[in-house]
BAMIZA-948928 format. One line per 3 residues: number of its first residue (from 1); their letters; for each residue x, y, z of N, C-alpha, C. Coordinates in steps of 0.1 Angstrom, whole numbers, always signed. Layout:
REM residues N
NUM) A) X,Y,Z,X,Y,Z,X,Y,Z | ...
This chain:
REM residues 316
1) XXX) +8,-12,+0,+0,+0,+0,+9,+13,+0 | +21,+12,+9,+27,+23,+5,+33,+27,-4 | +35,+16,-17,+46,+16,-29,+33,+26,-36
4) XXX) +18,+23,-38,+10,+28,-39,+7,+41,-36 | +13,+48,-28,+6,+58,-24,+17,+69,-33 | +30,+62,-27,+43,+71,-35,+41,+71,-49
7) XXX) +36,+59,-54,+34,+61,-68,+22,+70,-71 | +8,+74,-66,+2,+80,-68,+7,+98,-68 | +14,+99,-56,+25,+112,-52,+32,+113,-64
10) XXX) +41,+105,-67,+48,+113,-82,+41,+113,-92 | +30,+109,-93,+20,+113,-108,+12,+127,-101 | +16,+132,-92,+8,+146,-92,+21,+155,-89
13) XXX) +32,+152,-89,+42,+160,-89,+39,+173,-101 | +53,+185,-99,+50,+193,-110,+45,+191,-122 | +46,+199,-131,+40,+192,-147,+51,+195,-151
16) XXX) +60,+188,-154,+68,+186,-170,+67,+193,-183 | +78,+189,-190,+74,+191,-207,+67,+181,-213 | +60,+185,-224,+57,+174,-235,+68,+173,-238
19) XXX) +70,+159,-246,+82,+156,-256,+79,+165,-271 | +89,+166,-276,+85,+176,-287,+76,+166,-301 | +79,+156,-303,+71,+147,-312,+54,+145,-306
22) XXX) +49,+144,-295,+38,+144,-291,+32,+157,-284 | +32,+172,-287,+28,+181,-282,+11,+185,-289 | +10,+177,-302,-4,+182,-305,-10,+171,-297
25) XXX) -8,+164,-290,-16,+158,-282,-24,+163,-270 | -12,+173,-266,-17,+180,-252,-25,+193,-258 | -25,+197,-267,-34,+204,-274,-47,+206,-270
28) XXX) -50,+187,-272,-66,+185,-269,-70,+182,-252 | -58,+184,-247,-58,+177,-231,-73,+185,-224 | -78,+197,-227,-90,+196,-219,-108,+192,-228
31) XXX) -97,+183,-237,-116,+176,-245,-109,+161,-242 | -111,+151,-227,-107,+139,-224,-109,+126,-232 | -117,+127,-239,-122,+115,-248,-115,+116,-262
34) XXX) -111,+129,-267,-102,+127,-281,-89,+128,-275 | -85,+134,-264,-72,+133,-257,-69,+121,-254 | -74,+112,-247,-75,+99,-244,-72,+90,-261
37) XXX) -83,+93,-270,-77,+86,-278,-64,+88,-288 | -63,+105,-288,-44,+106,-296,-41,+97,-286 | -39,+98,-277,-26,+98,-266,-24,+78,-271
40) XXX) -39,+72,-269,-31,+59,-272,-32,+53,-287 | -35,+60,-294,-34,+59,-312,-15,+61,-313 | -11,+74,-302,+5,+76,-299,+11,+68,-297
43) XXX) +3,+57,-284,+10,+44,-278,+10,+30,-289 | -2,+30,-302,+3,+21,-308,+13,+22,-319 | +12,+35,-321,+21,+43,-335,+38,+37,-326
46) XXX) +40,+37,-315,+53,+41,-310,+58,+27,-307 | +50,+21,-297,+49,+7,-298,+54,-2,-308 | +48,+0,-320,+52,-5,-332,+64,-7,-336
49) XXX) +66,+9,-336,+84,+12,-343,+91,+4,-329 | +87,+3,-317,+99,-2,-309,+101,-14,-307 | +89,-28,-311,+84,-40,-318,+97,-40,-327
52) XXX) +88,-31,-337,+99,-35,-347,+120,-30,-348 | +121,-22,-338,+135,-21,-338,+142,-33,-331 | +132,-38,-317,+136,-49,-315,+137,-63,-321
55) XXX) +134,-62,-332,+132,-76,-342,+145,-74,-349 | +147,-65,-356,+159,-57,-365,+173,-58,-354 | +171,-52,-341,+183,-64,-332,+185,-73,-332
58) XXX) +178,-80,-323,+181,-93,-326,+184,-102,-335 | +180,-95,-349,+185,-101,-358,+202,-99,-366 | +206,-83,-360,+220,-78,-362,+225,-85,-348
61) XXX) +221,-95,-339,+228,-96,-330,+232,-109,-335 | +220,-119,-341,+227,-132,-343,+235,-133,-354 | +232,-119,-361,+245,-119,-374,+259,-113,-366
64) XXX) +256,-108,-358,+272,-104,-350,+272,-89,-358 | +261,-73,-361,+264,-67,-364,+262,-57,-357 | +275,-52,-347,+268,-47,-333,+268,-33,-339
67) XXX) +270,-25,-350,+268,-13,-353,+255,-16,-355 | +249,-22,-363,+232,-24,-361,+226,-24,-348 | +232,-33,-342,+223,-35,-327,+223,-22,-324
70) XXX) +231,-13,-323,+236,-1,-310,+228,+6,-317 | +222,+10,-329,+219,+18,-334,+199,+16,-333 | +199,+1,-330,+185,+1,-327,+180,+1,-309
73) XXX) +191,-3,-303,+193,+0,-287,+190,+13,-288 | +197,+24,-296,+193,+42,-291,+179,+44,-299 | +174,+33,-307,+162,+40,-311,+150,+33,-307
76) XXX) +152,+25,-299,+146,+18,-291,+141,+29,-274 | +156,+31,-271,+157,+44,-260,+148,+55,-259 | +148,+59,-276,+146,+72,-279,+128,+71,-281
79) XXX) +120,+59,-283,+105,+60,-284,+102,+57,-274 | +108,+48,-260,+104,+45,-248,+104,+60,-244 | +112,+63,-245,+114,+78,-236,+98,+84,-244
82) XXX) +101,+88,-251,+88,+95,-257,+74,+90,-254 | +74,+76,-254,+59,+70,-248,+61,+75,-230 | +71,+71,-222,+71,+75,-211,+67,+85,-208
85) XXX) +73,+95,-216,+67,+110,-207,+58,+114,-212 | +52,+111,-224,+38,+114,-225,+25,+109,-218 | +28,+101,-220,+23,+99,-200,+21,+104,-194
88) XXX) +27,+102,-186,+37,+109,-173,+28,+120,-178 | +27,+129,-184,+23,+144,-189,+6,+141,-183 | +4,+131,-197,-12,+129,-195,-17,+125,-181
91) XXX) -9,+117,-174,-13,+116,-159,-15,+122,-153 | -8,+136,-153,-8,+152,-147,-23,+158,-148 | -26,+156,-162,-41,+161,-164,-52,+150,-155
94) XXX) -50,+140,-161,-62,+130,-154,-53,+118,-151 | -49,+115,-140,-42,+110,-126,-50,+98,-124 | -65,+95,-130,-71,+83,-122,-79,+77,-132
97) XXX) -72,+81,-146,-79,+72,-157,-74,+59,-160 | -83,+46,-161,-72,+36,-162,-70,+32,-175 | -77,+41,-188,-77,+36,-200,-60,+43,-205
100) XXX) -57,+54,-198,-44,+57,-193,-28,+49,-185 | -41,+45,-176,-29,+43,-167,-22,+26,-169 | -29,+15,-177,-28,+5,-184,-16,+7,-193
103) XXX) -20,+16,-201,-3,+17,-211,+6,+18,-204 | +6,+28,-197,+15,+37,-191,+23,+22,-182 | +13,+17,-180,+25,+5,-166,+28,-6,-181
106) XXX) +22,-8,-189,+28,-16,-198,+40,-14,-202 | +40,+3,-205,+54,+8,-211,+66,+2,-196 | +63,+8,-185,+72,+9,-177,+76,-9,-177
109) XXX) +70,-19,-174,+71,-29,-174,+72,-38,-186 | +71,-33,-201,+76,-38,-213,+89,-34,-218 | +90,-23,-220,+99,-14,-220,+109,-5,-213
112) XXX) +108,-3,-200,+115,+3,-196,+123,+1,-185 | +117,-15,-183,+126,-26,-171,+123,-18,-159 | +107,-14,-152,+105,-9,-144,+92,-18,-140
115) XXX) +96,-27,-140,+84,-39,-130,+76,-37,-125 | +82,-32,-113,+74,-27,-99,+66,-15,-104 | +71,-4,-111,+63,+9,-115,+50,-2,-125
118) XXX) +56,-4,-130,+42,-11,-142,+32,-22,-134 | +32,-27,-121,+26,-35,-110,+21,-25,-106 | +26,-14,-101,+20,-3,-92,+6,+3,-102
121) XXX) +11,+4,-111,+1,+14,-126,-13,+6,-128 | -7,-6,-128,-19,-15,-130,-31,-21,-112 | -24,-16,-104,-35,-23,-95,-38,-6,-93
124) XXX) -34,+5,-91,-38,+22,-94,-48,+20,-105 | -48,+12,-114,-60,+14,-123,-73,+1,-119 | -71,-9,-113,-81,-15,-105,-86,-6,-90
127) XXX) -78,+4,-88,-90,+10,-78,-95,+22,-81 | -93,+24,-93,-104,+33,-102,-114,+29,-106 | -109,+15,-112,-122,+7,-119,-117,-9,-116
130) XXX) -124,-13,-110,-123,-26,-106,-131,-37,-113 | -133,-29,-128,-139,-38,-137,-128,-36,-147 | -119,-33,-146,-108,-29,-161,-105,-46,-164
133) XXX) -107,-50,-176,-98,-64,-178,-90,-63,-184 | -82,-54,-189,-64,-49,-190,-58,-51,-180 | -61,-41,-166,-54,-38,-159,-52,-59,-152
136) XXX) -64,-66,-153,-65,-77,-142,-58,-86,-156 | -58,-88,-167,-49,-97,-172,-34,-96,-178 | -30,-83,-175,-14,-79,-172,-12,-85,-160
139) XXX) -24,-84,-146,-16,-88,-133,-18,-104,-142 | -27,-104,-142,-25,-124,-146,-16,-130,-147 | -6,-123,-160,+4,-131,-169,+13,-124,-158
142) XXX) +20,-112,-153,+30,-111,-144,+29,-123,-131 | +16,-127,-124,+17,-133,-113,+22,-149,-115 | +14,-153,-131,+17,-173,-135,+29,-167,-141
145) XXX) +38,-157,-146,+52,-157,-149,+63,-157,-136 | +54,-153,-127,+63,-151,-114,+57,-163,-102 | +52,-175,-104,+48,-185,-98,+39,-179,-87
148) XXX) +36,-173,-87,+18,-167,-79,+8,-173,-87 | +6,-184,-87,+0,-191,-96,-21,-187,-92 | -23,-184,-82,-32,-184,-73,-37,-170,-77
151) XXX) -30,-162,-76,-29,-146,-81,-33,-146,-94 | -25,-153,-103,-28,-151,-117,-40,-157,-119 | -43,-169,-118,-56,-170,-122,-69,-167,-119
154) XXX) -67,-160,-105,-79,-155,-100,-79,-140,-113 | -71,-134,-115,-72,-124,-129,-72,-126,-138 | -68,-138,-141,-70,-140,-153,-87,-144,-158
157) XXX) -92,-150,-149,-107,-152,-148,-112,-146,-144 | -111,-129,-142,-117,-121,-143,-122,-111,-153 | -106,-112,-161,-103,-104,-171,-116,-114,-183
160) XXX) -114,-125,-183,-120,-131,-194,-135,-132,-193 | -140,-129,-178,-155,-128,-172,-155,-114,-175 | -151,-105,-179,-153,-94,-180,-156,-92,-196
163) XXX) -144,-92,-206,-141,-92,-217,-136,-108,-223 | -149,-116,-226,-151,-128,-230,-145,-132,-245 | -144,-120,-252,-148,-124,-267,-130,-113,-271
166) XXX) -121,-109,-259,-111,-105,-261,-99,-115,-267 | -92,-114,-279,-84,-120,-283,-72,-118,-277 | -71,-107,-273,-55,-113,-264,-53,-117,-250
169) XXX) -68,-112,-247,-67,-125,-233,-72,-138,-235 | -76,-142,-248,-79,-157,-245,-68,-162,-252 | -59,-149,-264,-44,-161,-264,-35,-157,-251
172) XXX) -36,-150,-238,-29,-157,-232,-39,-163,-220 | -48,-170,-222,-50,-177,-218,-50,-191,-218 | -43,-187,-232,-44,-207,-239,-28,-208,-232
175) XXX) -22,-197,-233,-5,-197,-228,-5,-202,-215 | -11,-197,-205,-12,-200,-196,-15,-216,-190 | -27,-218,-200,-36,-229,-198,-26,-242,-201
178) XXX) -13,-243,-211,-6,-252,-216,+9,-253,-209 | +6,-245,-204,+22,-244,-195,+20,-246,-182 | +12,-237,-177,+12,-239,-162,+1,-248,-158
181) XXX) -2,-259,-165,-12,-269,-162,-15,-278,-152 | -2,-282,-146,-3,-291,-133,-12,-279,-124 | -4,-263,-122,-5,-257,-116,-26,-251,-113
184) XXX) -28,-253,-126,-40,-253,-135,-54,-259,-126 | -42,-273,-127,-52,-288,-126,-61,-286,-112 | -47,-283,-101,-48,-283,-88,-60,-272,-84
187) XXX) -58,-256,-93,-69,-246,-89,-82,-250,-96 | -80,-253,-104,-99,-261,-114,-98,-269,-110 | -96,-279,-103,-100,-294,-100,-101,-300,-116
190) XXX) -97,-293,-125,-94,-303,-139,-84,-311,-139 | -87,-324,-150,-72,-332,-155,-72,-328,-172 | -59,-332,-172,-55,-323,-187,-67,-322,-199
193) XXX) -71,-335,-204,-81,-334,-211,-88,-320,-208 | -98,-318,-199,-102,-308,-201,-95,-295,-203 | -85,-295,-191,-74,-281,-199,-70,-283,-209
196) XXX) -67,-288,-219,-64,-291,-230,-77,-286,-239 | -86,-290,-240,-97,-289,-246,-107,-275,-243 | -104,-267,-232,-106,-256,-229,-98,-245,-232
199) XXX) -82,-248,-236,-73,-243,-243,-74,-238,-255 | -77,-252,-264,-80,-247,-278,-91,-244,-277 | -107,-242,-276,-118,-235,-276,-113,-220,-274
202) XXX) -104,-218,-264,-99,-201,-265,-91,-197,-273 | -80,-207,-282,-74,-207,-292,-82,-205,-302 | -93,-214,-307,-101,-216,-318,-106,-201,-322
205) XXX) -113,-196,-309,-121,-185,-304,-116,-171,-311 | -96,-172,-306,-93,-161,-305,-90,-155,-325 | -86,-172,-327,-88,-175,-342,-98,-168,-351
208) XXX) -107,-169,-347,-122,-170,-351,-122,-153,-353 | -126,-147,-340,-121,-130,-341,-116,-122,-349 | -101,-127,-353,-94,-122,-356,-91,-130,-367
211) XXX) -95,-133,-376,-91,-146,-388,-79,-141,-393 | -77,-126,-395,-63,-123,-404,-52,-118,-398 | -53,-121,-387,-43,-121,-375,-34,-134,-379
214) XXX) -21,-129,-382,-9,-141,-383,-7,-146,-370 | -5,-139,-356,+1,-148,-348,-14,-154,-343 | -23,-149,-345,-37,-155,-338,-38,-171,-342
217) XXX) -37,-171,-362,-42,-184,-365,-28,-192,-364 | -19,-187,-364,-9,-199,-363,-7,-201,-350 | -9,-195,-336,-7,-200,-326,-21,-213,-324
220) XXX) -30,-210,-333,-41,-219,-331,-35,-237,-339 | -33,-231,-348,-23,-245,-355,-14,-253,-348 | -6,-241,-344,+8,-248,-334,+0,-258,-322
223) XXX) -12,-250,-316,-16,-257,-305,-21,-277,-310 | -24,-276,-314,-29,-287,-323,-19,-301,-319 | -5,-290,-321,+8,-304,-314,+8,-306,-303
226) XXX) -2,-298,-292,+3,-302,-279,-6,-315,-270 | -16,-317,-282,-28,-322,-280,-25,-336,-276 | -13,-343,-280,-8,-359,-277,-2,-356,-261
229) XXX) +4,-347,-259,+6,-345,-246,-7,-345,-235 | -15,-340,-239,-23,-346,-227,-37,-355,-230 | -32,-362,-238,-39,-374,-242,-51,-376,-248
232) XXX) -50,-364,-260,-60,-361,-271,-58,-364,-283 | -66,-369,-285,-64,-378,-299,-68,-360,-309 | -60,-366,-322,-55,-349,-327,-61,-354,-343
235) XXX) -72,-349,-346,-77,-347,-359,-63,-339,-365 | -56,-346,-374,-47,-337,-380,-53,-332,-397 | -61,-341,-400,-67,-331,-411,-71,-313,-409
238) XXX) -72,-314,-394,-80,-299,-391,-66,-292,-391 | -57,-299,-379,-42,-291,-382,-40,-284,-397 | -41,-295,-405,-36,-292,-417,-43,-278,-418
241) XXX) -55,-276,-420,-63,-269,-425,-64,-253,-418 | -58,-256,-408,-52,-248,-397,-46,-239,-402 | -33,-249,-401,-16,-239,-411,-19,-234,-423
244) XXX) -32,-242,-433,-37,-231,-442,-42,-218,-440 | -50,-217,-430,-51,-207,-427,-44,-194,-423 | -36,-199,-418,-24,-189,-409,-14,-186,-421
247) XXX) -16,-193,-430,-3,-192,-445,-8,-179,-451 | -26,-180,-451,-31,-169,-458,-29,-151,-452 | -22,-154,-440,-18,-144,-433,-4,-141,-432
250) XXX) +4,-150,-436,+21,-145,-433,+27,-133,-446 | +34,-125,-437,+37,-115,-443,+48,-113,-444 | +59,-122,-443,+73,-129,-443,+72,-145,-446
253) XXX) +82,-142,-456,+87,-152,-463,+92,-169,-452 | +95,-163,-439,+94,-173,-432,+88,-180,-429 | +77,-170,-423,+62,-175,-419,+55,-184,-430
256) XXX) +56,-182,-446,+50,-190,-452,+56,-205,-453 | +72,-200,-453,+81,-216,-450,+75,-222,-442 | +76,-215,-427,+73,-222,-417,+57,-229,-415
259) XXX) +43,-222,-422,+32,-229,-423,+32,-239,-434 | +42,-238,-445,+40,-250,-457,+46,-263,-444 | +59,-260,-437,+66,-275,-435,+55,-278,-422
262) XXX) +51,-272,-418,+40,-278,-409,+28,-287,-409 | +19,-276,-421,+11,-282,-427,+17,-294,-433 | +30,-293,-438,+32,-314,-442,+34,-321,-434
265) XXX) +40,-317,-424,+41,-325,-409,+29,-328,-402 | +20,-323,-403,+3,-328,-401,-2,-336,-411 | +2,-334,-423,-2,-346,-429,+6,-357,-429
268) XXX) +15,-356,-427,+26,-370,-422,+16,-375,-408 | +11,-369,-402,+11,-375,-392,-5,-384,-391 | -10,-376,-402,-24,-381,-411,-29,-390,-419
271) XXX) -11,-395,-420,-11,-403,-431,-14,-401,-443 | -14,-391,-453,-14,-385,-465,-6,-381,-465 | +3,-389,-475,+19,-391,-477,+20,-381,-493
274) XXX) +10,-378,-498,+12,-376,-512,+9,-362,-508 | -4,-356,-503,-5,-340,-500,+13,-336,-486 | +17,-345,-479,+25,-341,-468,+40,-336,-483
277) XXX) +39,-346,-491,+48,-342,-503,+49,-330,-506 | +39,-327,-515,+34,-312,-521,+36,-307,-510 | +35,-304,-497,+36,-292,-487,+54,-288,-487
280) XXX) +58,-300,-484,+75,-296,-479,+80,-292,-495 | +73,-299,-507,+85,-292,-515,+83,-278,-517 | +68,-274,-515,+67,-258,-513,+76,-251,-507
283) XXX) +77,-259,-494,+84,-251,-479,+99,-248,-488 | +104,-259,-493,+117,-261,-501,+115,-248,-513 | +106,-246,-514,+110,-233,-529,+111,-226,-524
286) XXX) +111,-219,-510,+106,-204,-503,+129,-205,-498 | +129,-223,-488,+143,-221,-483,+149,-234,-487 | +154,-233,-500,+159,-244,-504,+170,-251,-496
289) XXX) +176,-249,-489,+189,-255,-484,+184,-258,-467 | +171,-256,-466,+163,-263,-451,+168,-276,-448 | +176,-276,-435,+179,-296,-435,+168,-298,-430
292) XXX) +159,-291,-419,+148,-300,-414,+136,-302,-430 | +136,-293,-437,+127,-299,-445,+131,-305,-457 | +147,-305,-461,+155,-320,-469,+147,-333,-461
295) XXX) +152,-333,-444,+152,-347,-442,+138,-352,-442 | +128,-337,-442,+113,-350,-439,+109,-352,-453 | +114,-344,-459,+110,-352,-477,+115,-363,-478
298) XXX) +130,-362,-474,+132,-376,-476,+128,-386,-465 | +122,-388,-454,+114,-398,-450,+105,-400,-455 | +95,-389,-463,+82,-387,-465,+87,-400,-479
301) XXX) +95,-396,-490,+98,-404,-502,+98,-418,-498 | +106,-420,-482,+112,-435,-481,+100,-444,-481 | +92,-432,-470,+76,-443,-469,+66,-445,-479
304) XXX) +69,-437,-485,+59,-438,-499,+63,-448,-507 | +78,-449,-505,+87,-459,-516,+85,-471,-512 | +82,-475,-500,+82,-485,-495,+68,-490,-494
307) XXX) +56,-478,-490,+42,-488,-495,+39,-487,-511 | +45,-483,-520,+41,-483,-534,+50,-496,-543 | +62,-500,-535,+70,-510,-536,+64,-523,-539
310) XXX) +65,-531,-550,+56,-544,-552,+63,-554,-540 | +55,-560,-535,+63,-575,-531,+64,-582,-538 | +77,-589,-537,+80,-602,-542,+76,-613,-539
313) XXX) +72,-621,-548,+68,-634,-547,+77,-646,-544 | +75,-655,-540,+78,-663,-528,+89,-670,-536 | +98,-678,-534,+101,-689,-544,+101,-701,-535
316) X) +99,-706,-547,+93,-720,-543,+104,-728,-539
């Protein structure tokens, strides 16, 4: 309670500058409802670019090109900063909004390696509104990431009793649901079957919503594999039909690789040896020099070779 109160004290401290990139924002600061919406139209415009600088690292990091990294580390720097204090700004005006105060702890806690401030932001915005399902399925995923297993799911089944038909709380609720499942079993009195099966329904769901969402339908496909783990027999014709779907959404050349060799790996597992074919040599035209998808052609070939193979007759 008292991390809470100090954190409430420095959001009414003096008022600051705007950053100079978001000043027409405070423009509108005394009309709340178009101010509210620049302000987080701002947070997904910025969000974006720092998404994506962090993709463009890590990708100069596994190539070893640290003048790239360093150069997306300061521009990385440079839009946290800017989302932060615009904030910070808009807080000053209205201090107890939580359609505000939600980013604001996301930023601190996604971006700005400030944990505790982005825990503090988010339960400051449950005693504004103690129906926010933002604010209760950020605590969710921080409490089953940090083994408060008890914690998280009492929020997380709030958040989803609140905002039922939300696509990013029911993909991470399938996240949740697949990983921390013993943990799962013990708070539902479920066995896997059902968490399993309650999983993908949130998977299917979140699918469904959002059909042209790339990470929505392929996380729905991927789930499909986890299904032998807890002792569900796995229609793989639907897999297949799955990774079709999620193909119609990739917007990188990987992503299409990666839904062709899948989709044949579902039908390998389907036993349609002749469609599992056609899939991987696809996969093969996008990354020809693939060893994982050389070697399942060539298993896929061996078995085919071997049920299309005559037998020989006996000798006498």
């Amino acid at each position: 309670m008292v991390g809470l109160i100090l954190f409430i004290s420095a959001l009414s401290a003096a008022p600051g500058e705007w950053p100079v990139e978001t000043r027409e924002i405070q423009a509108l600061a005394e009309n709340e409802p178009k101010f509210q919406a620049a302000l987080l139209a701002c947070y997904e415009r910025e969000r974006q670019t720092i998404n994506e600088a962090q993709d463009k690292m890590d990708a100069a990091r596994v190539a070893g090109n640290q003048s790239i990294v360093d150069d997306q580390v300061a521009l990385i720097k440079k839009h946290t900063d800017i989302l932060k204090q615009s904030f910070e700004r808009a807080m000053e005006k209205y201090p107890e909004n939580p359609r505000i105060l939600v980013p604001y702890g996301e930023i601190l806690y996604d971006y700005a390696g400030d944990a505790e401030g982005g825990l503090r932001s988010w339960e400051l915005a449950l005693t504004k509104d103690s129906t926010c399902g933002a604010a209760h399925n950020n605590l969710a995923m921080h409490y089953c990431h940090n083994g408060e297993y008890e914690k998280g799911f009492q929020h997380l089944d709030e958040s989803l009793a609140l905002e039922p038909k939300n696509p990013n709380y029911l993909f991470n609720a399938v996240q949740v649901y697949l990983v921390n499942f013993p943990q799962l079993a013990t708070y539902k009195k479920w066995n896997r079957e059902q968490i399993y099966l309650k999983a993908m329904e949130y998977s299917r769901l979140a699918a469904k919503l959002q059909p042209k969402d790339y990470e929505l339908t392929c996380d729905y496909a991927v789930n499909f594999l986890a299904a032998e783990d807890f002792g569900v027999p796995v229609k793989w014709a639907d897999a297949a039909k799955a990774w079709q779907k999620a193909r119609k959404n990739a917007q990188r050349e990987d992503q299409c690789f990666f839904s062709w060799l899948n989709e044949g790996r579902a039908w390998v597992r389907g036993k349609n040896l002749a469609k599992a074919e056609k899939c991987v040599n696809e996969a093969l035209k996008i990354i020809p020099n693939s060893d994982p998808a050389k070697a399942l052609l060539a298993d896929i070939k061996s078995e085919r070779g071997s049920k299309t193979k005559p037998r020989e007759k006996a000798q006498p």
